[in-house]
C-alpha positions as CSV (number, residue, x, y, z in Angstrom):
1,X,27.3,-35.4,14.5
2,X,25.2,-35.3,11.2
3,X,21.6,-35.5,13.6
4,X,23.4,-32.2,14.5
5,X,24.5,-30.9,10.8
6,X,20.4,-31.5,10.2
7,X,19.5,-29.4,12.5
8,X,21.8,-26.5,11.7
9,X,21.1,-26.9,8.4
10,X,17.3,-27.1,8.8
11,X,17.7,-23.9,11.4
12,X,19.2,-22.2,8.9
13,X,17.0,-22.6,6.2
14,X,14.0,-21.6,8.5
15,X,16.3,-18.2,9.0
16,X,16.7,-17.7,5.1
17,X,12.6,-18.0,4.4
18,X,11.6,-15.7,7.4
19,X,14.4,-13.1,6.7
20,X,13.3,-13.2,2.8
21,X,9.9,-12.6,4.2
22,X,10.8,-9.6,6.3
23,X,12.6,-8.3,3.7
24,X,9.5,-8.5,1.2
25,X,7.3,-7.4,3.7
26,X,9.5,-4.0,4.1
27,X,9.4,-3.5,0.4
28,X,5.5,-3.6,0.4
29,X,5.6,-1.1,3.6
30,X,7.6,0.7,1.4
31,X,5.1,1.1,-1.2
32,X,2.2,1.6,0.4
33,X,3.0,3.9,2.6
34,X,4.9,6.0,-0.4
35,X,1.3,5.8,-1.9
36,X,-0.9,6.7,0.8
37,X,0.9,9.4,1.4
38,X,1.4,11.3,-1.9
39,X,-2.5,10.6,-2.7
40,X,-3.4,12.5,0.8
41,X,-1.0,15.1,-0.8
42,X,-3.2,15.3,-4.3
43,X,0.6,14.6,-5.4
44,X,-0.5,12.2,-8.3
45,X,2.6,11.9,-10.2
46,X,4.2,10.8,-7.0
47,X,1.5,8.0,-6.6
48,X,2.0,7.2,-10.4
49,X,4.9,6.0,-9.4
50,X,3.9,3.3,-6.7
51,X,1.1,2.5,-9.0
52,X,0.1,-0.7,-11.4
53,X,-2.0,0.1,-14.3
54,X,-5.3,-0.2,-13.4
55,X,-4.0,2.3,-10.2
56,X,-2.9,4.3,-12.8
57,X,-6.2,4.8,-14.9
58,X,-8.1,5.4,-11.2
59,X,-5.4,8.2,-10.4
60,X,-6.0,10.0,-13.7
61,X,-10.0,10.0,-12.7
62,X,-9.3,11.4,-9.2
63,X,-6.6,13.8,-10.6
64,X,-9.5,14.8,-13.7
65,X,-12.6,15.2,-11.0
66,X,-9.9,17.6,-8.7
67,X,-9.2,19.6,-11.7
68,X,-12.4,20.2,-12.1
69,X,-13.6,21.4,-8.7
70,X,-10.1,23.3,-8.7
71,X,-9.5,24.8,-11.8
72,X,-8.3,28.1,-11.1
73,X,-6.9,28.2,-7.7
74,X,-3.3,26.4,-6.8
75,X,-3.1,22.5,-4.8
76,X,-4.3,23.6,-0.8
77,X,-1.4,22.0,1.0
78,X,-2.7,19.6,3.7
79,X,-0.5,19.3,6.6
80,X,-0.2,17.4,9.7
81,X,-0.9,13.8,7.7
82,X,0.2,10.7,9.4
83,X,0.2,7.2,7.5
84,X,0.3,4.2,10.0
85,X,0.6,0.5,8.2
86,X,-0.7,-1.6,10.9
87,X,0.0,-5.3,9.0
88,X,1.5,-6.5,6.2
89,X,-0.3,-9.7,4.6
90,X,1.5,-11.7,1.7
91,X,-0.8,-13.5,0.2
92,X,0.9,-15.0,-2.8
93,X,4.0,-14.6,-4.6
94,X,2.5,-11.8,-6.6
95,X,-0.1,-10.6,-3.9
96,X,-0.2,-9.1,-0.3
97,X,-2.8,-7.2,1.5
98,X,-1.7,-4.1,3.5
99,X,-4.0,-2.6,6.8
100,X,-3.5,0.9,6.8
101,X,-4.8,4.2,8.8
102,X,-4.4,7.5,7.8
103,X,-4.8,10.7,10.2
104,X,-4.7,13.8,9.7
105,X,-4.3,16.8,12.8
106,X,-4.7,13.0,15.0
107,X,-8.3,12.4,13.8
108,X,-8.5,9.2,12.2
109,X,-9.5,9.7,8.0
110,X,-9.1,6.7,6.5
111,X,-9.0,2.8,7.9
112,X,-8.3,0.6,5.4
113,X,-6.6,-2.4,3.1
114,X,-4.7,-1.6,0.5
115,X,-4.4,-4.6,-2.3
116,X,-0.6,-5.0,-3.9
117,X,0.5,-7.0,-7.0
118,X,4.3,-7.8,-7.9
119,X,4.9,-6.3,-11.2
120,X,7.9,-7.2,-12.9
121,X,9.4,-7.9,-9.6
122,X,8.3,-4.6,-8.0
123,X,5.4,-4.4,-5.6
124,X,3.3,-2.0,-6.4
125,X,-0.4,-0.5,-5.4
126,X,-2.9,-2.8,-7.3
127,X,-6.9,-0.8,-7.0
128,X,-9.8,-1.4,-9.0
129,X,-12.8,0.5,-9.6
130,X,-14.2,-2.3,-7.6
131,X,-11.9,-2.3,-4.6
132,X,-12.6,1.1,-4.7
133,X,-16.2,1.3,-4.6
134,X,-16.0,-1.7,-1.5
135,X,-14.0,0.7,0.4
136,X,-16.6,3.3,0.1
137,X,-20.2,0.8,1.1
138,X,-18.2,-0.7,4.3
139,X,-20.1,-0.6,7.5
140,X,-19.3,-0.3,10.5
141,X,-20.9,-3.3,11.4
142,X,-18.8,-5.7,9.2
């Protein structure tokens, strides 16, 4: 009898960690894909919102430099935009990695990893000016 109460119990803690991971997991999907999407929108105060504050100083730069090429004429809106989160890494308690693609009209745009940090107990888009600049030297041969 208690070789079996062990191995309920042990059962059932091995349910409570993978279900808490899931759930953690479907937060950061969440997140990202909230993120990737409103920056493929130019909706920056909707990314603001997924964002950490180094994210946050980066998306005031983008948003400044697409002022500037745009002053006068209204946002184009870009249609047809498919976010696809293809893995969810946790890394840490604080950290996780998500794979992403964005397509837009089906023609693959963007094929990436987007780096998250737990804030406060939120997850939340965590980009650097040097995460940013990796993204942009990748080969195809790496």
């Amino acid at each position: 009898m208690k070789r079996h109460l062990g191995l309920y119990l042990a059962l059932c803690l091995i349910a409570s960690i993978t279900s808490c991971s899931i759930i953690e997991k479907k937060k950061i999907e969440k997140v990202a894909h909230g993120y990737l999407y409103a920056i493929n929108k130019d909706d920056f105060a909707e990314a603001y919102k997924y964002s950490d504050d180094e994210t946050k100083k980066l998306i005031d730069i983008l948003e400044e430099v697409y002022k500037s090429s745009n002053p006068d004429s209204i946002a184009p809106t870009i249609s047809n935009v498919n976010v696809s989160i293809l893995h969810v890494e946790i890394t840490s308690d604080s950290t996780a990695d998500v794979e992403y693609q964005t397509r837009q009209d089906n023609v693959l745009i963007d094929d990436n990893v987007l780096n998250m940090k737990k804030v406060n107990n939120q997850w939340l888009v965590h980009q650097t000016k040097e995460s940013c600049t990796s993204a942009l030297f990748q080969t195809d041969t790496e």
